[in-house]
C-alpha positions as CSV (number, residue, x, y, z in Angstrom):
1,X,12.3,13.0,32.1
2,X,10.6,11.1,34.7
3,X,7.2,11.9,33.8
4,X,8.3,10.5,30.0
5,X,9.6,7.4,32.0
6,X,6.8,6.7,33.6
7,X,5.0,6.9,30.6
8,X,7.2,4.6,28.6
9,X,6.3,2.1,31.8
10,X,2.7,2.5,31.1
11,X,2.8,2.2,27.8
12,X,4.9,-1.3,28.2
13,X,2.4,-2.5,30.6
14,X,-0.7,-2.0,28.1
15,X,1.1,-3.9,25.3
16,X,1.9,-6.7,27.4
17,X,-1.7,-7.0,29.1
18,X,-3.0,-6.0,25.8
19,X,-1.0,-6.1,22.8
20,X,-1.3,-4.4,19.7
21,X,-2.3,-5.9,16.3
22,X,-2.2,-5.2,12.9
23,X,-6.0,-3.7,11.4
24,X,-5.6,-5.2,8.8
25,X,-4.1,-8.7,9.0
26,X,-4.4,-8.7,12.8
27,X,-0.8,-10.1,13.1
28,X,0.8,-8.6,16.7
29,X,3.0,-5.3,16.2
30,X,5.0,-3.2,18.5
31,X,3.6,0.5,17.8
32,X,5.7,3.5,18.3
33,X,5.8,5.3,21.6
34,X,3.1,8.1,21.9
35,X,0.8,6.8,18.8
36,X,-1.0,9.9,19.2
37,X,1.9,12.3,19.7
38,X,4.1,11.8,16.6
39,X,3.6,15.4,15.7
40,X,7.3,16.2,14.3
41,X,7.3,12.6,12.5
42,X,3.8,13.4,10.7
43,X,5.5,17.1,9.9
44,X,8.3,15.6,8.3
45,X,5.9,13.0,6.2
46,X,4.0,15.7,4.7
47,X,7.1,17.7,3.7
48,X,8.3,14.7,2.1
49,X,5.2,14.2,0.3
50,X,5.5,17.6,-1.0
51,X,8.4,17.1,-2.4
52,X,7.7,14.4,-4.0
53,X,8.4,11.2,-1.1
54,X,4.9,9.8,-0.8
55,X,5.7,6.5,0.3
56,X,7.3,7.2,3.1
57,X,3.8,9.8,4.2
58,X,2.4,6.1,4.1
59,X,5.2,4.6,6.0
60,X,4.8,7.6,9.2
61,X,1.0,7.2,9.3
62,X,0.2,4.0,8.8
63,X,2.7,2.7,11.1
64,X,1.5,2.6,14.3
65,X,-2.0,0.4,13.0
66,X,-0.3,-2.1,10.9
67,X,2.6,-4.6,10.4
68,X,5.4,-3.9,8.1
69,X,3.9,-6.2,5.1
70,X,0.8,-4.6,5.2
71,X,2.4,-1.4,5.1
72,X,4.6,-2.6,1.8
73,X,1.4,-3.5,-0.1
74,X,-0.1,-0.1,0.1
75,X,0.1,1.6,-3.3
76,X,0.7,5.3,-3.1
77,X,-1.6,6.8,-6.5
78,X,1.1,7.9,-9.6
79,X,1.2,9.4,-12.3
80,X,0.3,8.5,-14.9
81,X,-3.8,8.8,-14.8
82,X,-7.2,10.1,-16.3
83,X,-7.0,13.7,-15.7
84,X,-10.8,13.8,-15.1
85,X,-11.9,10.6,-13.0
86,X,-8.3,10.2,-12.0
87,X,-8.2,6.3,-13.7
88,X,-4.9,4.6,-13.1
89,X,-3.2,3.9,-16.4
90,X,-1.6,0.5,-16.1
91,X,1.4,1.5,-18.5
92,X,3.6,3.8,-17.1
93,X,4.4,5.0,-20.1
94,X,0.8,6.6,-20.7
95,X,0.3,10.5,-20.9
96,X,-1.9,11.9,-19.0
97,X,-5.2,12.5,-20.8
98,X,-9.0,11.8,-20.3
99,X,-9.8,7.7,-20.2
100,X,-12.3,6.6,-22.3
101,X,-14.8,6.7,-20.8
102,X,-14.7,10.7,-19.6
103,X,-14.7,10.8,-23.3
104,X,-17.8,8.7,-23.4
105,X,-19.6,10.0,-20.5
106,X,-18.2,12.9,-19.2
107,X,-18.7,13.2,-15.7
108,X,-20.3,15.8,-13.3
109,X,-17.1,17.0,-11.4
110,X,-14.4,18.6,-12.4
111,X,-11.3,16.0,-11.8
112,X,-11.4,12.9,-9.1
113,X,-7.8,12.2,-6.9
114,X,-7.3,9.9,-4.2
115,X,-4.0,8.8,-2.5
116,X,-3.5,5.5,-2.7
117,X,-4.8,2.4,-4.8
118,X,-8.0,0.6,-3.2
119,X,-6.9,-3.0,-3.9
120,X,-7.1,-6.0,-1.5
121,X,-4.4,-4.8,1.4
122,X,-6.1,-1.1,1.7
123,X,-9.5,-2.6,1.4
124,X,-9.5,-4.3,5.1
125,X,-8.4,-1.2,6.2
126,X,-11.5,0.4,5.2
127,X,-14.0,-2.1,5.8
128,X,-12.2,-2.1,9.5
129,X,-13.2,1.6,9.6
130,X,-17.0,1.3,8.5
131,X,-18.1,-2.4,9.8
132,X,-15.6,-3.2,12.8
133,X,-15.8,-0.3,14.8
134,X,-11.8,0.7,14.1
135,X,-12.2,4.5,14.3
136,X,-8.9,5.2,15.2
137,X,-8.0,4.8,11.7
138,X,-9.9,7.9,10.7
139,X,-6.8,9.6,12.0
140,X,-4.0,8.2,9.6
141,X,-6.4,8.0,6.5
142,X,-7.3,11.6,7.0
143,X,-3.7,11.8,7.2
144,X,-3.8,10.6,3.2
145,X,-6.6,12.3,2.4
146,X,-4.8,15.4,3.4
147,X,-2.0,14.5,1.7
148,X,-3.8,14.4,-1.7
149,X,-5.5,17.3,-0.8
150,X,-2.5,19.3,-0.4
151,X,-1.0,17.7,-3.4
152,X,-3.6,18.6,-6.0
153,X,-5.6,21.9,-4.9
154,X,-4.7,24.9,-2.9
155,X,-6.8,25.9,-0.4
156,X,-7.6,28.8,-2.1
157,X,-9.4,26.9,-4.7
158,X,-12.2,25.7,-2.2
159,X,-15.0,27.0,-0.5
160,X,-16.8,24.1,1.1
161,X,-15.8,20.6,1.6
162,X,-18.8,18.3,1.9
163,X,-18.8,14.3,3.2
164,X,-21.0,12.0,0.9
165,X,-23.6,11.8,3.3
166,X,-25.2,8.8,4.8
167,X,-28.9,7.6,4.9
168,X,-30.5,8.2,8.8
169,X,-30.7,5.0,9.2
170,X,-27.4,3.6,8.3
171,X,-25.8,6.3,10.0
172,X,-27.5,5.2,13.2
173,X,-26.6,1.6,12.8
174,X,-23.0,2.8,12.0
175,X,-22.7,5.8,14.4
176,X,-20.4,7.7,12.4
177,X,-20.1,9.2,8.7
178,X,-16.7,7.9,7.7
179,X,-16.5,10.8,5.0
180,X,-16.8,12.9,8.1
181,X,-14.7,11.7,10.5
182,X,-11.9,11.6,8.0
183,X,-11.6,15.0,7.3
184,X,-11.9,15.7,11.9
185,X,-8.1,16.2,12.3
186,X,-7.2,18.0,9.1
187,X,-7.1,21.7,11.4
188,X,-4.5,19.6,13.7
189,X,-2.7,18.9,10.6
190,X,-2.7,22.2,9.1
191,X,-1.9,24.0,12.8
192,X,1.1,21.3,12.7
193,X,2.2,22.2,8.8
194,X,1.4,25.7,9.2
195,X,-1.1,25.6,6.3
196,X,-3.9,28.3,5.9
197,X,-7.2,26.1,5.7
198,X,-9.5,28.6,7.7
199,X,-11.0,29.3,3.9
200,X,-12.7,25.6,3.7
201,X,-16.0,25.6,5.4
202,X,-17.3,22.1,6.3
203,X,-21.0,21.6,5.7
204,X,-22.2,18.4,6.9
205,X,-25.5,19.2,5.7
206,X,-26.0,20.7,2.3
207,X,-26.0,17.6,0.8
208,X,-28.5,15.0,2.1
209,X,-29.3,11.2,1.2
210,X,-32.9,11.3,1.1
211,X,-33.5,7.5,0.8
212,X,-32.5,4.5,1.6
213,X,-30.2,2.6,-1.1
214,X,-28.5,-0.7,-0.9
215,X,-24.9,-1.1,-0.4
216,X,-22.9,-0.4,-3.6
217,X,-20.6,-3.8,-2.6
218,X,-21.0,-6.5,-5.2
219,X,-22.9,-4.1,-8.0
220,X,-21.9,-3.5,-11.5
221,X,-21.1,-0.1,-13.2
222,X,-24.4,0.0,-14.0
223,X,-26.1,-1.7,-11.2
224,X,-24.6,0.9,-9.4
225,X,-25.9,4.1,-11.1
226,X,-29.5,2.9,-11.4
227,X,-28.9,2.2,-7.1
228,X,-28.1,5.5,-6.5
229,X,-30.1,8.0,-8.8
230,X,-32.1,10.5,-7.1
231,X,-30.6,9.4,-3.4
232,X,-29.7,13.0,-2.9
233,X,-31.0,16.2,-2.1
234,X,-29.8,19.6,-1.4
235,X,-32.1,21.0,1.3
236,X,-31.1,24.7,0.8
237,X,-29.6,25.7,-2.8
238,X,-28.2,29.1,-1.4
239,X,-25.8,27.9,0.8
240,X,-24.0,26.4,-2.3
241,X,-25.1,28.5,-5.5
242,X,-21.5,29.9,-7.0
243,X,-19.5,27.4,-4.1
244,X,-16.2,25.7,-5.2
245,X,-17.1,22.5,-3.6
246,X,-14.8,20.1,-2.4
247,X,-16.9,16.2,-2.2
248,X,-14.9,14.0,0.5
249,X,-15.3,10.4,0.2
250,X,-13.2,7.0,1.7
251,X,-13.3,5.1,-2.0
252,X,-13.8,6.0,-5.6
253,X,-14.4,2.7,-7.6
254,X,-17.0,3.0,-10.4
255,X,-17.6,7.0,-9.3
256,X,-21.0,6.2,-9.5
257,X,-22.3,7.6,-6.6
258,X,-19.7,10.9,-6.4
259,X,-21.3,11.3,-10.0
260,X,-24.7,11.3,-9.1
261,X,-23.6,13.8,-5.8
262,X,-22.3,16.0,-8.4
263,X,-24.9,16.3,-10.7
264,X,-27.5,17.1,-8.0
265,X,-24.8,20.1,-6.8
266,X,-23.9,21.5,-10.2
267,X,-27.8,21.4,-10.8
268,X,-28.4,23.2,-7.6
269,X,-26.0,26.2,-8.2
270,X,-22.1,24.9,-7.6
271,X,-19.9,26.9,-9.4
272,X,-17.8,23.3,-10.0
273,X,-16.9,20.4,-8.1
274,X,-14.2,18.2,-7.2
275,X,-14.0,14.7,-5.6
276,X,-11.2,13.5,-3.2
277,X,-11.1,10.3,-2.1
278,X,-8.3,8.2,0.3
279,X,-8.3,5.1,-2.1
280,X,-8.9,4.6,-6.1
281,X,-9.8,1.6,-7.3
282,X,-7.7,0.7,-10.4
């Protein structure tokens, strides 16, 4: 009792000399106590995702990093959508089927998902996470990213999971993969839901970006395919020939680039792959 006292008194002090604000409109907030320990809250928000209350997963994990309007903007992903690429239909009324362009083009991966919508609240969230240093929002996204993950696949139906890899150099400039670092607390989250995931293997480096390619920001459909062709490698086909792989990334927009990751894969051996992302762009 004292010692959670004392705590509480700490924890008031820090806000006051240095208060809390909002990643993504920087507004000042007033975070639960123990950001970091909300263990039984997060426990509840995944149970409530699985059966079916995904806004409030949002609600429980994004709470402690933003306000309560940035929270409300957030767009959990819904049915109904492409079955491949995972396309938002804007009719709820739509079945779900392949969009037209799966028909098209059909793509290298099996099926795309994602958790929530990448529009203009979500995307200072991520640009906070890659350009602004805010890495302690890998832990709620990865939150999300689990979320989807548990929503769409069992574990049993993956082998490895591997990040989108970075170029050297922009990984030194950065300091961290964000792909990475948002799948670093999913075996906290599993130990706290009591889900098996000991069957995924993370490899960080069976898929590598073998050249430099400039940011996929600003660039067309097709700007961005002709960007990113041939910017991947796999260094040792073995370690994936006949894999189920998993392909982790923060945002699918065009799917140009989790494309072009696929196609080197499935031409290097992968039994199939899959693409999760935290966001979808619509």
């Amino acid at each position: 009792m004292a010692r959670r006292l004392l705590q509480r008194m700490a924890t008031a002090v820090v806000e006051a000399v240095f208060p809390a604000k909002c990643l993504a409109c920087g507004c000042f907030i007033h975070p639960p106590d123990e950001v970091f320990k909300q263990d039984s809250s997060i426990l509840l928000c995944f149970k409530q995702c699985r059966d079916g209350e995904a806004d409030d997963v949002v609600h429980h994990l994004m709470q402690p990093y933003l306000c309560a309007d940035c929270i409300r903007k957030i767009a959990v992903v819904k049915l109904p959508f492409c079955l491949a690429c995972g396309f938002l239909y804007k009719s709820k009324e739509a079945e779900d089927r392949l969009c037209g362009d799966c028909i098209r083009s059909p793509k290298n991966f099996r099926m795309a998902r994602a958790s929530v919508v990448y529009d203009e609240a979500f995307m200072n969230l991520v640009l906070n996470l890659k350009y602004r240093g805010k890495i302690q929002l890998a832990r709620p996204l990865g939150g999300l990213l689990l979320v989807a993950f548990l929503q769409y696949w069992d574990a049993g139906d993956i082998d490895i999971v591997i990040p989108v890899p970075l170029f050297q150099k922009r990984f030194k400039q950065r300091g961290f993969n964000q792909a990475c670092v948002l799948i670093q607390n999913w075996e906290d989250f599993a130990e706290e839901l009591n889900v098996d995931l000991t069957g995924l293997h993370l490899e960080t480096q069976a898929l590598v970006r073998n050249r430099h390619t400039a940011t996929q920001t600003g660039l067309g459909r097709k700007e961005r395919m002709d960007n990113i062709k041939n910017a991947f490698r796999v260094p040792e086909s073995h370690k994936i020939a006949g894999k189920r792989i998993l392909l982790v990334d923060d945002v699918y927009t065009t799917g140009a680039t989790v494309d072009e990751c696929s196609r080197v894969l499935m031409e290097n051996g992968a039994a199939c792959v899959d693409v999760l992302t935290v966001a979808r762009a619509m």
